[in-house]
N, CA and C atoms as a LAMMPS dump frame, in Angstrom:
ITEM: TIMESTEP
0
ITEM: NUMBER OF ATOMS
357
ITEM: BOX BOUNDS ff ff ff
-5.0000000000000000e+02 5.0000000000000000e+02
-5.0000000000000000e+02 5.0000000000000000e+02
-5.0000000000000000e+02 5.0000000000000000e+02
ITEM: ATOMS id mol type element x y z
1 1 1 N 287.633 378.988 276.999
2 1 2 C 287.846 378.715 278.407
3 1 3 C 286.68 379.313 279.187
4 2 1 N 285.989 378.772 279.759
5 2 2 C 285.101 379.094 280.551
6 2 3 C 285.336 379.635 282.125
7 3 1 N 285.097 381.181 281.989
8 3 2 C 284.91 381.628 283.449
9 3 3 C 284.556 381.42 284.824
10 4 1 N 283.872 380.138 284.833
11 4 2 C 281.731 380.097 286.079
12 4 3 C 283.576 379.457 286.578
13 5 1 N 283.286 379.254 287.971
14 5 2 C 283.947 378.183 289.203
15 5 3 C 283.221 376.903 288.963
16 6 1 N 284.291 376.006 289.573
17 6 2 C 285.452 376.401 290.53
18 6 3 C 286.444 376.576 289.651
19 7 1 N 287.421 377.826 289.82
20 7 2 C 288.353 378.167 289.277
21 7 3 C 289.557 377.312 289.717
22 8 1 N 290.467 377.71 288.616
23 8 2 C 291.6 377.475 288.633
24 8 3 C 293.185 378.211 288.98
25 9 1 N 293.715 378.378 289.164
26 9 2 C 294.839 379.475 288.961
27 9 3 C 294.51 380.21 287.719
28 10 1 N 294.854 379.83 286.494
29 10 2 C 294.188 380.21 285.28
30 10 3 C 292.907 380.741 284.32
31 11 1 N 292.241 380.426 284.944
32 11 2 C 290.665 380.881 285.36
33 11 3 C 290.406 381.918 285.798
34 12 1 N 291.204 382.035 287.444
35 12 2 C 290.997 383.059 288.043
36 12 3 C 291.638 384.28 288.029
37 13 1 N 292.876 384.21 287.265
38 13 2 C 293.58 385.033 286.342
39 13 3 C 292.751 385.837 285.594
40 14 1 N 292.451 384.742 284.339
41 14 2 C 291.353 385.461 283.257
42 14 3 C 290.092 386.195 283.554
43 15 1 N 289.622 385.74 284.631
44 15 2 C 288.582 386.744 285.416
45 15 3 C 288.555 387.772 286.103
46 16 1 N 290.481 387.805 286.674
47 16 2 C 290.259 389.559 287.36
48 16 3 C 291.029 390.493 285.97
49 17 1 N 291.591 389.884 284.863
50 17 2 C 291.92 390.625 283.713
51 17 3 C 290.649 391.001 283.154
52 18 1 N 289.738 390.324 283.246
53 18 2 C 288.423 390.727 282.852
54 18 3 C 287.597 391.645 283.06
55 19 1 N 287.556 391.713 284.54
56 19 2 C 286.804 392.898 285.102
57 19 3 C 287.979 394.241 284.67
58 20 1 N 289.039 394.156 285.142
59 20 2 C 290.036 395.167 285.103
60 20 3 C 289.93 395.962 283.889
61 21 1 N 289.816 394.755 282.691
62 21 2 C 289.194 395.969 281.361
63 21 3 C 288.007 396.389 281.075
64 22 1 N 287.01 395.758 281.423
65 22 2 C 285.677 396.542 281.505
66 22 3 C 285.998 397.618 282.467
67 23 1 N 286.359 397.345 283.283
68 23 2 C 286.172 398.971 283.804
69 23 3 C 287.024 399.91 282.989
70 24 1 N 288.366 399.6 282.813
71 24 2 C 289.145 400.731 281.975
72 24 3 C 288.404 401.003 281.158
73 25 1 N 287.364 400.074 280.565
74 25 2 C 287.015 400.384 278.925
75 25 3 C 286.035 401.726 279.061
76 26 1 N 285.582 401.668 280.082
77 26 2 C 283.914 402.686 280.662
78 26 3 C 282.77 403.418 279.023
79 27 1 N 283.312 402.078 278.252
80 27 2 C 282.058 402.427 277.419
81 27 3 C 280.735 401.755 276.641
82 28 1 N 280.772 400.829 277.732
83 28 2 C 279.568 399.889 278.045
84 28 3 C 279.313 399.495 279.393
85 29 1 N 278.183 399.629 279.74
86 29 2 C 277.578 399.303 281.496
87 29 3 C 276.969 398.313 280.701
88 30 1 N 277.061 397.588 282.121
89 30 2 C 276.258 396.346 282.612
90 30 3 C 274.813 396.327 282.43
91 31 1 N 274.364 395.306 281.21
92 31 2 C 272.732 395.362 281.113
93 31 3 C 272.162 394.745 282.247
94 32 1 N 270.94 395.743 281.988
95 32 2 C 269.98 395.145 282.948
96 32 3 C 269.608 396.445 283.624
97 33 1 N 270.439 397.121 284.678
98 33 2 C 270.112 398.052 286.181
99 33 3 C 270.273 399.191 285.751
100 34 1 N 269.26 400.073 285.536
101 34 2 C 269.309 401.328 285.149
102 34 3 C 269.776 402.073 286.652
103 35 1 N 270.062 401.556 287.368
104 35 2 C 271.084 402.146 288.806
105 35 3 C 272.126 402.187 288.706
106 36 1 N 273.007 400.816 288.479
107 36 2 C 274.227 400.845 287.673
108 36 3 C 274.491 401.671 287.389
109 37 1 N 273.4 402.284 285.922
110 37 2 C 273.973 402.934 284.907
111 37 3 C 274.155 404.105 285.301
112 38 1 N 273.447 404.932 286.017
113 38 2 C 273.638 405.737 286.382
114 38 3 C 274.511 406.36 287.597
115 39 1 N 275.077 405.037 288.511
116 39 2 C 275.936 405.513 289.199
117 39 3 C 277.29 405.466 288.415
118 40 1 N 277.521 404.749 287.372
119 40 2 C 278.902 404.718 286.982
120 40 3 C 279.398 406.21 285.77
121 41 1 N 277.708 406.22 285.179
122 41 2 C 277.919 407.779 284.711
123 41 3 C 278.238 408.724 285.374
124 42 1 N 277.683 408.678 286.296
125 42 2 C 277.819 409.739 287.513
126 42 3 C 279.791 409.454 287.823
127 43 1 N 279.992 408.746 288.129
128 43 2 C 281.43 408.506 288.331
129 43 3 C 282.22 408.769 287.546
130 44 1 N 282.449 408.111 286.19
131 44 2 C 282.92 408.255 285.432
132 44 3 C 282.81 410.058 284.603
133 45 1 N 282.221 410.631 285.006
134 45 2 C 281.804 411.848 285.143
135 45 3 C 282.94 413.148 285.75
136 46 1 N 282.75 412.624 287.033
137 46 2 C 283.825 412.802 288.045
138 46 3 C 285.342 412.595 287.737
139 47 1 N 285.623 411.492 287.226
140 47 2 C 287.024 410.554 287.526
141 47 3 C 287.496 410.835 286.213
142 48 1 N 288.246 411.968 285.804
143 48 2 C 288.658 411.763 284.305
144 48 3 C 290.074 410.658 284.301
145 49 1 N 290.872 410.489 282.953
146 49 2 C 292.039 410.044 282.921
147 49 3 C 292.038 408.954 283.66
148 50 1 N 290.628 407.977 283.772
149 50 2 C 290.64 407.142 284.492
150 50 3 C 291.564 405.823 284.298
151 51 1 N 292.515 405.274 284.798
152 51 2 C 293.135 404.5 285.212
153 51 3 C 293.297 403.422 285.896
154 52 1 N 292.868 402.21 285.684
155 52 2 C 292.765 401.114 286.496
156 52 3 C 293.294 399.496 286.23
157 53 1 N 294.257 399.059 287.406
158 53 2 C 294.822 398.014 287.327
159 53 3 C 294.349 396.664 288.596
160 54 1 N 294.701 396.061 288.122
161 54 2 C 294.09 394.66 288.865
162 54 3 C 295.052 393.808 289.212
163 55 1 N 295.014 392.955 289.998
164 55 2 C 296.426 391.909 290.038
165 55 3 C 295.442 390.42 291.31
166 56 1 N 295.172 389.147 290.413
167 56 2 C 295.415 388.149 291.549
168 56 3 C 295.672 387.984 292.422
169 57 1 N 294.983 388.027 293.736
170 57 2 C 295.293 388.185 295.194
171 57 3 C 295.538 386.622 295.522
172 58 1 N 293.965 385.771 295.432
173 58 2 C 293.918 384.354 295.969
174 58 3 C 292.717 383.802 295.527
175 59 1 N 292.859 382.463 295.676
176 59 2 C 290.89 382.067 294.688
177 59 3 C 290.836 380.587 295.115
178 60 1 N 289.73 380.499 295.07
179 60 2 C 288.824 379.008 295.914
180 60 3 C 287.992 378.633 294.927
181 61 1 N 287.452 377.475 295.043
182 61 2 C 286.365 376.87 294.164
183 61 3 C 285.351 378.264 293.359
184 62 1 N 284.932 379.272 293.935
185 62 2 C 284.047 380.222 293.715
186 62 3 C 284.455 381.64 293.809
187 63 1 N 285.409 381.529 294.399
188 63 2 C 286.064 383.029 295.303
189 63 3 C 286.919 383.659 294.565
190 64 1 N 287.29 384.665 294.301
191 64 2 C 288.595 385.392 293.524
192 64 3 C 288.848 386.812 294.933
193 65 1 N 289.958 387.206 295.153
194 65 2 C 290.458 388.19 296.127
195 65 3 C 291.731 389.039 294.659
196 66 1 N 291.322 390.225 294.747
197 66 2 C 292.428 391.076 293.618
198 66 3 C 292.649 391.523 294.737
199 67 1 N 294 392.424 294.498
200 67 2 C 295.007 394.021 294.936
201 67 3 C 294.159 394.653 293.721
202 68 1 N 293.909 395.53 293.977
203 68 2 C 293.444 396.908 292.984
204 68 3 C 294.251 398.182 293.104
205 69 1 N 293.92 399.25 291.983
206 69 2 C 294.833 400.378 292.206
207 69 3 C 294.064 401.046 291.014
208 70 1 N 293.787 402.523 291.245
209 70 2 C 293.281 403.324 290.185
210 70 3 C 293.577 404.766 290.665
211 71 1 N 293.946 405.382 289.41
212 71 2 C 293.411 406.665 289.285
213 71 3 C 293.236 407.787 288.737
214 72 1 N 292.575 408.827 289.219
215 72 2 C 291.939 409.499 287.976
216 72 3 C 292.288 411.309 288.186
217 73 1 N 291.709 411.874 287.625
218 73 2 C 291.745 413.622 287.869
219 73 3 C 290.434 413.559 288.661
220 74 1 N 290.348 414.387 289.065
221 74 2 C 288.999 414.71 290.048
222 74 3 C 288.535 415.964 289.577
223 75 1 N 287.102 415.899 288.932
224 75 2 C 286.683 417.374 288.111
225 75 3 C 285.894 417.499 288.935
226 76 1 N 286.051 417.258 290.196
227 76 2 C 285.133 418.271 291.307
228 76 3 C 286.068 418.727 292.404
229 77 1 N 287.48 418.511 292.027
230 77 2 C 288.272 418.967 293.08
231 77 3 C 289.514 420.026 291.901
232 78 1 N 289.512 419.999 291.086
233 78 2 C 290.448 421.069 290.555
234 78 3 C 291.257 420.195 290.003
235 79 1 N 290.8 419.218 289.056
236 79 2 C 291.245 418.179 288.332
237 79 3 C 292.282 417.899 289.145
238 80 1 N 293.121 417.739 290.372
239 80 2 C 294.112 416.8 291.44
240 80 3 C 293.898 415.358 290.924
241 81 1 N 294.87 414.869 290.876
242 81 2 C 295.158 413.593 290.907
243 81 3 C 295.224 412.497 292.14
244 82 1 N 293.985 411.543 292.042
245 82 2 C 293.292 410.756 293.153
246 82 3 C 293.839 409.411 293.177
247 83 1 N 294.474 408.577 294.18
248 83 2 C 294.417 407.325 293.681
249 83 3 C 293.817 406.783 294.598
250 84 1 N 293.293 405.864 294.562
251 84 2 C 292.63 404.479 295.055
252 84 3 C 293.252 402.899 295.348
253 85 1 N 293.427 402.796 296.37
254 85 2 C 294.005 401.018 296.439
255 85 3 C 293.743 400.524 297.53
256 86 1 N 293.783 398.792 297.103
257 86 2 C 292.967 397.757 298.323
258 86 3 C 292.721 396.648 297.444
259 87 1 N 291.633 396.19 298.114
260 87 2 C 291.584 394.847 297.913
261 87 3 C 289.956 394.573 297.831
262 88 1 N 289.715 393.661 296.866
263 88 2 C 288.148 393.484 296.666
264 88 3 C 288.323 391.757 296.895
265 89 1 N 287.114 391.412 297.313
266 89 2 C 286.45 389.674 297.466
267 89 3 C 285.183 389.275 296.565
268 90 1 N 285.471 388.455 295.991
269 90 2 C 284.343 388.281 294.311
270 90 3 C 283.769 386.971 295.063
271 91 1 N 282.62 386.501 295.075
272 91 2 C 281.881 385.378 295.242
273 91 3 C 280.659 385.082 294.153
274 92 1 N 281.008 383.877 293.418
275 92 2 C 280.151 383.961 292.122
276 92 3 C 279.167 382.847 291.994
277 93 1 N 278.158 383 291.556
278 93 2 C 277.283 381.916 291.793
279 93 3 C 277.835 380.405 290.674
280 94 1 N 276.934 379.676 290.5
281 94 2 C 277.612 378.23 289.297
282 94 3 C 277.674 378.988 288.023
283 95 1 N 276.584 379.752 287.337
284 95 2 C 276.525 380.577 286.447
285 95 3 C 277.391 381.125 285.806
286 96 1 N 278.55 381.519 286.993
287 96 2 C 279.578 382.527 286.562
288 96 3 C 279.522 384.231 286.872
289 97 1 N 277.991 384.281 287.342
290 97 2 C 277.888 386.042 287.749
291 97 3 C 278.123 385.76 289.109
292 98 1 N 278.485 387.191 289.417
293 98 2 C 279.128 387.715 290.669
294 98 3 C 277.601 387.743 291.867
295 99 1 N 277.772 386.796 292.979
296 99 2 C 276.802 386.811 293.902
297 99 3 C 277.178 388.076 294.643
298 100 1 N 278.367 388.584 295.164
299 100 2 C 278.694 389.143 296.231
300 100 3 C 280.01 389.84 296.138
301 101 1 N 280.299 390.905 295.837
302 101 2 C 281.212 392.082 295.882
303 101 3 C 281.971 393.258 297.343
304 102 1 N 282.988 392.516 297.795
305 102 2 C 283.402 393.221 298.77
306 102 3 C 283.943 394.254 298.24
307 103 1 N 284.613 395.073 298.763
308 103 2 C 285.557 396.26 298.452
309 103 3 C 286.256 397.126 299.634
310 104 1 N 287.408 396.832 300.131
311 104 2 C 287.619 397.913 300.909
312 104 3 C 288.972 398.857 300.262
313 105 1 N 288.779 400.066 300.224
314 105 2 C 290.079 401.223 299.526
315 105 3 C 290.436 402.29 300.295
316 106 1 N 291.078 402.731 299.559
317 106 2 C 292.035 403.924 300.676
318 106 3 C 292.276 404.969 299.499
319 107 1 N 291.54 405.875 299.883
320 107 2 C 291.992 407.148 298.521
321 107 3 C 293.069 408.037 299.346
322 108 1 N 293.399 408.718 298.296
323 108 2 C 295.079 409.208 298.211
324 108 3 C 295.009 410.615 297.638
325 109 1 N 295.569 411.558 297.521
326 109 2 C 295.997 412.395 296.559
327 109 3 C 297.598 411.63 296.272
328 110 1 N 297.412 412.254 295.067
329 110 2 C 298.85 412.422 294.108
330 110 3 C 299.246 413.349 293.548
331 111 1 N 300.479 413.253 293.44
332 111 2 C 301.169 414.258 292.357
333 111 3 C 301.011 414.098 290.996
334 112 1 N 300.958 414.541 289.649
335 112 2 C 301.073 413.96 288.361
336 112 3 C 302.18 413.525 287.757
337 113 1 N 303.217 413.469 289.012
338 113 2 C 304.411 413.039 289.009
339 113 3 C 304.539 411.436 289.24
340 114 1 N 303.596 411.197 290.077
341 114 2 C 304.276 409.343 290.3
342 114 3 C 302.693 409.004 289.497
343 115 1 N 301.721 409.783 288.78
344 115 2 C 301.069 408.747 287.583
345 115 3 C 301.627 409.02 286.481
346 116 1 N 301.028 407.692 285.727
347 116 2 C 300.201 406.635 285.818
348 116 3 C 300.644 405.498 285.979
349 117 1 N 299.398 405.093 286.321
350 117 2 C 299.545 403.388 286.934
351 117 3 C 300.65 402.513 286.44
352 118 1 N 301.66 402.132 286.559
353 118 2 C 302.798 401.317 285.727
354 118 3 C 303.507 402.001 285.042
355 119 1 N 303.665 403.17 285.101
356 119 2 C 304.815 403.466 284.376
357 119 3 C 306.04 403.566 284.902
């Protein structure tokens, strides 16, 4: 099944399950940008017990919109438990790579009482 748009319901499914595990996976970056690489080390650095879920918002010929939700320990705050949630906007060229990456989130503290994500 091919990823590139215009998506489908199904399509656009398989594409925010996609991203959602590359990031959980955090043990391969994105070739190419030695910037990348180093900001997500840098993060992933930071963010232990990292945690991250995705869910289908809405999608257009090119467009995908997730709900997001993550989170992690914070080893620059006294390992506290951080979460993160919102909503990102994906715009992808014919190719199938991502032209344009919105993101807006809302960080949180937590208790280690209401993580992790889905349980």
């Amino acid at each position: 099944m091919s990823l590139n748009p215009p998506f489908t319901r199904e399509t656009a499914h398989a594409k925010v399950k996609k991203a959602q595990d590359l990031w959980n996976g955090q043990t391969s970056f994105v070739a190419g940008s030695v910037a990348i690489e180093e900001f997500l080390a840098n993060k992933w650095e930071k963010e232990k017990s990292y945690r991250l879920r995705k869910e289908l918002f809405a999608f257009s010929d090119n467009k995908i919109a997730v709900q997001f939700w993550y989170e992690y320990q914070d080893a620059q705050d006294g390992m506290k438990w951080k979460r993160c949630y919102g909503l990102e906007d994906w715009t992808f060229a014919e190719d199938g790579k991502m032209r344009k990456r919105q993101m807006s989130g809302n960080d949180i503290d937590i208790s280690e009482a209401v993580s992790p994500i889905g349980a």
